[in-house]
N, C-alpha and C positions, 0 to 999 in steps of 0.2 A: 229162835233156835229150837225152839219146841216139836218146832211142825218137822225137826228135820231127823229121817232115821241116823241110828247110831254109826254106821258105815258111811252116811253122806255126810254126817259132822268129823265124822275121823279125814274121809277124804278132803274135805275142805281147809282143816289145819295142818293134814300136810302138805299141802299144796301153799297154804298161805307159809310156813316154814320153810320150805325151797325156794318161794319165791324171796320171804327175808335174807334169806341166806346170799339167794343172788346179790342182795341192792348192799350187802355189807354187812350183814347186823349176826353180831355173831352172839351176843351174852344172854343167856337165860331169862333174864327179865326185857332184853329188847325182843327176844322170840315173840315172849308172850303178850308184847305189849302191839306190837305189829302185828300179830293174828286178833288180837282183841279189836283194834281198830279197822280193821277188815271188818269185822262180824258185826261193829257199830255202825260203821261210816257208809262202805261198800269193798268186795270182793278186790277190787281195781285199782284202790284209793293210790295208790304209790305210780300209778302212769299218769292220774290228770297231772298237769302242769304246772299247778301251785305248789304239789308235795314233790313229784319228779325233779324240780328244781334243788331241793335240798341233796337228795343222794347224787344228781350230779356234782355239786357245791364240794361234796366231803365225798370223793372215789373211795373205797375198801373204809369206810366209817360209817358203816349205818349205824351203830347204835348211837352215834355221833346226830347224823344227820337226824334220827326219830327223835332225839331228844328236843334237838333244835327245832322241828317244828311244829311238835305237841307246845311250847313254849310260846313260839313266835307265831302262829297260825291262830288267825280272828274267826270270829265266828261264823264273820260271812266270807274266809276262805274254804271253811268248814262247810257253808248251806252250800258254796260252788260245789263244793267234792262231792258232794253227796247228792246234786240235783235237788237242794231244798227239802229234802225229809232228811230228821235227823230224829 
């Protein structure tokens, strides 16, 4: 995040916060915990098919669903997300 100026890092959290917002995730700690894993994992992380399946699972419960699969998500569902850089 170094390399990124202050207006590209601000546009990116709020982008990854609308996108939260979309998938359910309404509480201040599921925000930031869903923008953090964006900036970890990758931008996208909540379309592949291994996480997408949880906010389908729990409709209007993201913070539900993010909890459930920071918990239940292996490592090597993790290296899939992220194309093996982590």
């Amino acid at each position: 995040m170094a390399h990124l100026a202050d207006d590209a890092l601000l546009r990116r959290v709020e982008a990854g916060l609308g996108l939260a917002r979309r998938q359910g995730v309404r509480t201040q700690r599921g925000l930031a915990l869903f923008v953090t894993i964006q900036f970890r994992a990758c931008p996208d992380f909540s379309s592949h098919p291994l996480v997408s399946r949880y906010f389908a699972d729990s409709p209007g419960q993201g913070d539900y669903a993010l909890k459930r699969l920071v918990v239940e998500m292996t490592r090597e569902d993790w290296a899939a997300v992220t194309g093996g850089r982590q």
